[in-house]
C-alpha positions as a Markdown table, in Angstrom:
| # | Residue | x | y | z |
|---|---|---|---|---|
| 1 | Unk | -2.3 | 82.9 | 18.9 |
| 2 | Unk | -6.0 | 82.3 | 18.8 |
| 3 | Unk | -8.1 | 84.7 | 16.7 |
| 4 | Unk | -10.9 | 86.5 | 18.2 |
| 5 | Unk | -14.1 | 86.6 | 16.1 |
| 6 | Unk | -16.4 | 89.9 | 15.6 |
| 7 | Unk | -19.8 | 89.2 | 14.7 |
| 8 | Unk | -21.1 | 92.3 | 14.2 |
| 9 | Unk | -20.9 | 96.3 | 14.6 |
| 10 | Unk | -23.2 | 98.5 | 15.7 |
| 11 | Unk | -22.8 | 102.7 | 16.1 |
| 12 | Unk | -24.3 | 104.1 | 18.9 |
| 13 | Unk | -25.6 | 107.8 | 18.6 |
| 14 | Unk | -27.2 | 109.7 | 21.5 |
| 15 | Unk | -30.5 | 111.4 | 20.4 |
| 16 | Unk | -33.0 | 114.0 | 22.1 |
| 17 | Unk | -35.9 | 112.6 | 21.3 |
| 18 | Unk | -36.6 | 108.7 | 20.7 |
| 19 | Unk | -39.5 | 108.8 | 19.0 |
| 20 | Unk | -38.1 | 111.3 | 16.3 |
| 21 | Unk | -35.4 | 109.7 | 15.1 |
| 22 | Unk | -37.6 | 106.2 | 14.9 |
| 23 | Unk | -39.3 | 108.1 | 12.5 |
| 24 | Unk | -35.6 | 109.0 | 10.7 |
| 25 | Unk | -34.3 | 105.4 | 10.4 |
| 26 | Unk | -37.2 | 103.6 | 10.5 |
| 27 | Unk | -39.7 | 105.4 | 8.5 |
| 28 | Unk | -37.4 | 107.8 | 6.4 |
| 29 | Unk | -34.2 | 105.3 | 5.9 |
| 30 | Unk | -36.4 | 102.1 | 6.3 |
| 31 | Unk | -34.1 | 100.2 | 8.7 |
| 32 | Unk | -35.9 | 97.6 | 9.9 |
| 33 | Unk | -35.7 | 97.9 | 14.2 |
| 34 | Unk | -33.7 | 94.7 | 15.4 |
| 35 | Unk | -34.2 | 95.5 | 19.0 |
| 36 | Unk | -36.0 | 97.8 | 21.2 |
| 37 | Unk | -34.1 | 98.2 | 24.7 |
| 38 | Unk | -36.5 | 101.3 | 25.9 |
| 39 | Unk | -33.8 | 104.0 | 26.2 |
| 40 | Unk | -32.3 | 103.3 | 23.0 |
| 41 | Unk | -33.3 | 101.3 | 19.9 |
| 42 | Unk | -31.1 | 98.9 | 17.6 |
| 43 | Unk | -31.6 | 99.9 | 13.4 |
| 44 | Unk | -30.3 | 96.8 | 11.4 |
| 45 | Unk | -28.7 | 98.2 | 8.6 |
| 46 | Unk | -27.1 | 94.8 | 6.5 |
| 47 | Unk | -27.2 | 91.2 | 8.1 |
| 48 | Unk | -24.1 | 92.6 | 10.8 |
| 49 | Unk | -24.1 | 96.2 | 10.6 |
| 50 | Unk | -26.4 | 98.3 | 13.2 |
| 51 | Unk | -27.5 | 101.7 | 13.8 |
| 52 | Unk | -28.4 | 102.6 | 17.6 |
| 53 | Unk | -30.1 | 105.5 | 19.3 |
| 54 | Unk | -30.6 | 106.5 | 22.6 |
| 55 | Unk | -32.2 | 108.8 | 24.6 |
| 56 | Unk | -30.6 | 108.3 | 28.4 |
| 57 | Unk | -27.4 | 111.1 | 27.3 |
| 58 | Unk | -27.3 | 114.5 | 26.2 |
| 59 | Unk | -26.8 | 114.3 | 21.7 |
| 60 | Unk | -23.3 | 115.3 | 20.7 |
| 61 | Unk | -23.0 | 115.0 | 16.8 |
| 62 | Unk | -19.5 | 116.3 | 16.6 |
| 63 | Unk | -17.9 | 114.5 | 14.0 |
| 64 | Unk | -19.6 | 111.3 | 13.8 |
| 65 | Unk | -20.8 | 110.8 | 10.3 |
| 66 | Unk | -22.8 | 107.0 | 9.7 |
| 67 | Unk | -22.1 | 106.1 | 6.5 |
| 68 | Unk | -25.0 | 103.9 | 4.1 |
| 69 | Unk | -23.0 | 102.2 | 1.4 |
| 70 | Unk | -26.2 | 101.6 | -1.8 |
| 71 | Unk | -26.2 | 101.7 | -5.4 |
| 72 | Unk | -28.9 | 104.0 | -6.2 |
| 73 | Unk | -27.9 | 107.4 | -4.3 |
| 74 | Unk | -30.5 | 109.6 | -6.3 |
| 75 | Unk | -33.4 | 107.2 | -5.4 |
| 76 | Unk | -32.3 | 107.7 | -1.9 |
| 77 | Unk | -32.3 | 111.7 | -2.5 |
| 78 | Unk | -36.2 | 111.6 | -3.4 |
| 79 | Unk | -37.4 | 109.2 | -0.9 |
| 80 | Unk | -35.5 | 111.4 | 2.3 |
| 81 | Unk | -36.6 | 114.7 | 0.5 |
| 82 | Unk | -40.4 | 113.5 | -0.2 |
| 83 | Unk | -40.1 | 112.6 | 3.7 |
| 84 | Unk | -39.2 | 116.4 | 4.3 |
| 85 | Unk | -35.3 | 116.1 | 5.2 |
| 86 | Unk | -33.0 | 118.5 | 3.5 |
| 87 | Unk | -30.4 | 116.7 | 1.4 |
| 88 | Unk | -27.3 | 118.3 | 0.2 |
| 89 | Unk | -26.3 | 116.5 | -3.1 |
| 90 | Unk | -26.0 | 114.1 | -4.7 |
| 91 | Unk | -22.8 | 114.8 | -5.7 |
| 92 | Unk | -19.2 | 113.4 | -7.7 |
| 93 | Unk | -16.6 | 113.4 | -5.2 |
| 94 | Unk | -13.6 | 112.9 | -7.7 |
| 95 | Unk | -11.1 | 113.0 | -4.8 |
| 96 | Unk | -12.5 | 110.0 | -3.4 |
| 97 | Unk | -14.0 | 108.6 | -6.2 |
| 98 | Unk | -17.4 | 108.3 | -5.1 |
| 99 | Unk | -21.0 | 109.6 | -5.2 |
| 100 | Unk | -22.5 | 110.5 | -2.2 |
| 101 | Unk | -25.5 | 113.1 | -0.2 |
| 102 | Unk | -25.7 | 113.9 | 3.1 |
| 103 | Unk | -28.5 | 114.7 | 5.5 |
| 104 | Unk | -28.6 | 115.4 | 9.0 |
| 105 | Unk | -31.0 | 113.3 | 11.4 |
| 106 | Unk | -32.9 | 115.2 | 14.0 |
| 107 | Unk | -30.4 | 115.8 | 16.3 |
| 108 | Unk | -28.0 | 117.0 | 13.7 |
| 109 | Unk | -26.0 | 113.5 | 13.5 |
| 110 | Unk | -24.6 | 113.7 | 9.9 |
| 111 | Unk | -25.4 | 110.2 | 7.9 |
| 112 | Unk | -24.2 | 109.8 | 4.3 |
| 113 | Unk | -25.6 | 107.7 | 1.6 |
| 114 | Unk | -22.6 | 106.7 | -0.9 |
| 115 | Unk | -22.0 | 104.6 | -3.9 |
| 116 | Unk | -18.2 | 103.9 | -4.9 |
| 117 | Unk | -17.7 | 104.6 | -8.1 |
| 118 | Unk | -14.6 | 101.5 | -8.0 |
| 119 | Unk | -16.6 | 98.9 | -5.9 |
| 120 | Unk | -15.0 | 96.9 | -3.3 |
């Protein structure tokens, strides 16, 4: 049985408004913008791990959350809320032993910053 490589993974979300959420994961996240295709635009988020958004659909956030694995969660808490994004936490999450915020892009898509209190 031959094994079939993946390279790479990328979430796509669907946005309102391109040019606000480049501001979002560009400007407020930093994520460096590995490819522009004109109706949506390609975040890299680690060497294989991407971040799209796209304007050519309607935005449907329900239930998606994109999840930023990083060390420092409270330096992440002052850069999104000194870029005017509400953030709710950080906080312990003992059940999944973790510390973690949330905060919503601009089209309500719900992205979480978390660092695992038992690393991988």
């Amino acid at each position: 049985m031959s094994t079939c490589a993946i390279d790479a993974q990328i979430t796509f979300l669907y946005v309102a408004d391109l040019a606000r959420s480049a501001a979002f994961y560009g400007d407020a996240l930093g994520l460096e913008l590995a490819r522009d295709q004109g109706a949506c635009h390609i975040y890299r988020v680690t060497d294989s791990a991407f971040v799209g958004v796209c304007d050519h659909r309607e935005p449907d956030p329900g239930g998606t959350i994109i999840t930023l694995v990083a060390d420092d969660v409270d330096a992440w808490a002052d850069r999104l809320r000194a870029a005017g994004y509400e953030v709710d936490g950080p906080h312990a999450n003992e059940r999944f032993a973790l510390y973690h915020l949330f905060v919503r892009d601009p089209d309500g898509h719900l992205v979480e910053i978390q660092r695992f209190d038992d690393p991988l």
